[in-house]
C-alpha positions as CSV (number, residue, x, y, z in Angstrom):
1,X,-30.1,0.5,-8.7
2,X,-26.3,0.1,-9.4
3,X,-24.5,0.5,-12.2
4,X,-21.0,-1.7,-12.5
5,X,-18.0,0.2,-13.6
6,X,-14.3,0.1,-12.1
7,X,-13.3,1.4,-8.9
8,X,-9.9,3.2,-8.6
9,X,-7.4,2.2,-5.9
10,X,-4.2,3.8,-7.3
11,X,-1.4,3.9,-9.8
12,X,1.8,2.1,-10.2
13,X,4.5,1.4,-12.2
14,X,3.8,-0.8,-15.4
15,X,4.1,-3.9,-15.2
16,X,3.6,-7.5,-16.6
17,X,-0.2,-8.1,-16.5
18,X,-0.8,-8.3,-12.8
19,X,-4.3,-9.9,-11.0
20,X,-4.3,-9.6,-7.1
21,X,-7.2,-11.6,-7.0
22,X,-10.5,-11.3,-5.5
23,X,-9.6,-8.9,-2.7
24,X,-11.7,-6.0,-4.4
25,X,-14.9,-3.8,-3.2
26,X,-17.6,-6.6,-2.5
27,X,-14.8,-9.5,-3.0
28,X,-14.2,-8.2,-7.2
29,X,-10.9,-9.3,-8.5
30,X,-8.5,-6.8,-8.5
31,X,-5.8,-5.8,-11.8
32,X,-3.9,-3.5,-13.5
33,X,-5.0,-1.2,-16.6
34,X,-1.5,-0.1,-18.3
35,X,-0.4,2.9,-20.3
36,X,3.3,2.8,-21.1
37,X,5.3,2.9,-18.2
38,X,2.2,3.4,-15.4
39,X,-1.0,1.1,-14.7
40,X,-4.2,1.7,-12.8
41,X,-5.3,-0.7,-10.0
42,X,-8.3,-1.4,-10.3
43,X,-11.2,-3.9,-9.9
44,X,-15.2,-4.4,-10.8
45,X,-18.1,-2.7,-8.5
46,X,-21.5,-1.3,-8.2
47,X,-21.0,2.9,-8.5
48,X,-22.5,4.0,-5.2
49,X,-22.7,7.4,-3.7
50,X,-20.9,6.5,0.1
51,X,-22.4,9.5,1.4
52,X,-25.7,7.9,1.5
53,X,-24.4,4.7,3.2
54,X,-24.8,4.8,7.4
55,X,-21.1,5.5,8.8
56,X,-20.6,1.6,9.2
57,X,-20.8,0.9,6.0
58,X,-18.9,3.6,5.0
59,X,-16.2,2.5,7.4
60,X,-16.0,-1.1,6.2
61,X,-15.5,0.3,2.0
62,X,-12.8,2.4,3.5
63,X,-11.1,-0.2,5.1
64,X,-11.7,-2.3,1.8
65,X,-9.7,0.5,-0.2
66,X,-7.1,0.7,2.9
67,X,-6.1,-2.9,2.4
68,X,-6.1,-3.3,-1.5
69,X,-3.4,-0.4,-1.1
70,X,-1.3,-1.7,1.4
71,X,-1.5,-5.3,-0.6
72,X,-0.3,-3.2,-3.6
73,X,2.1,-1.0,-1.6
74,X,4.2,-4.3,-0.6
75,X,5.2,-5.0,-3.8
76,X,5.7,-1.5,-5.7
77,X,5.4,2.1,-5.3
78,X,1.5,3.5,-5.3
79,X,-0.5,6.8,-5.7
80,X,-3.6,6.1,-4.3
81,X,-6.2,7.6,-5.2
82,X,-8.9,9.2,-3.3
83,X,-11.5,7.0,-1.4
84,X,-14.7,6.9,-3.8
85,X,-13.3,7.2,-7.0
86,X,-15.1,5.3,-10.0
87,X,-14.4,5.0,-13.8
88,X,-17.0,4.0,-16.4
89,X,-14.2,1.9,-18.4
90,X,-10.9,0.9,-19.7
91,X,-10.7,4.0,-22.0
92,X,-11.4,6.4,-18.9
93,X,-8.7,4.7,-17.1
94,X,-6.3,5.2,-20.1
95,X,-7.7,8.7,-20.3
96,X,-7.0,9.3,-17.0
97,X,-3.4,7.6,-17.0
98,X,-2.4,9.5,-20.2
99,X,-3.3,12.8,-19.4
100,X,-1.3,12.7,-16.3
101,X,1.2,10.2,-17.5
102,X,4.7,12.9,-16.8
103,X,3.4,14.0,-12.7
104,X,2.6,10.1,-12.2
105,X,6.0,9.3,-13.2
106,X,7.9,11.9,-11.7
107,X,6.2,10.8,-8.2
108,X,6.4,7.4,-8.8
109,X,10.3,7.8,-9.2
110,X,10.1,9.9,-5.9
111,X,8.4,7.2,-4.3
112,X,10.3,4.2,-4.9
113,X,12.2,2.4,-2.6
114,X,10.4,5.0,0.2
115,X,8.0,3.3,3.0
116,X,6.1,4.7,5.6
């Protein structure tokens, strides 16, 4: 049994609404949840526990969440988050964006213009 929620790629500067498209976990559309000046890329999926997946699988959601970043990373600065990370809902990710709202900002000022 799954349960849908978002899952949690990384955080950017704010933007205009932005949609990446259907490059998500298991083809979900991917787009930004903003809080003032920062926004949360995310997208729709089943909450799973990867641990219990065989190492394949595992491999193939990793490489999922690897490419949704580097998609992300070519227009604008990122945090990413760590691999596996799930919200319930919008108001978790604007939970989550507000209580860290002054370290994202101060990174993601470090961070522009920076590629590695």
């Amino acid at each position: 049994m799954s349960t849908k929620c978002n899952y949690l790629y990384g955080i950017i500067p704010a933007c205009k609404s932005r949609n990446f498209g259907p490059i998500g976990m298991d083809g979900g559309k991917v787009r930004v949840v903003t809080d003032g000046v920062i926004a949360m890329v995310t997208g729709p999926a089943a909450r799973m526990d990867f641990s219990l997946l065989s190492s394949q699988e595992t491999l193939r959601y990793i490489a999922k969440h690897q490419r949704v970043l580097e998609r992300v990373m070519t227009d604008s600065a990122v945090i990413p988050l760590k691999f596996g990370t799930f919200a319930d809902n919008d108001r978790q990710i604007l939970d989550i964006l507000h209580s860290g709202q002054q370290a994202f900002v101060r990174t993601l000022e470090k961070c522009a213009g920076k590629f590695e």
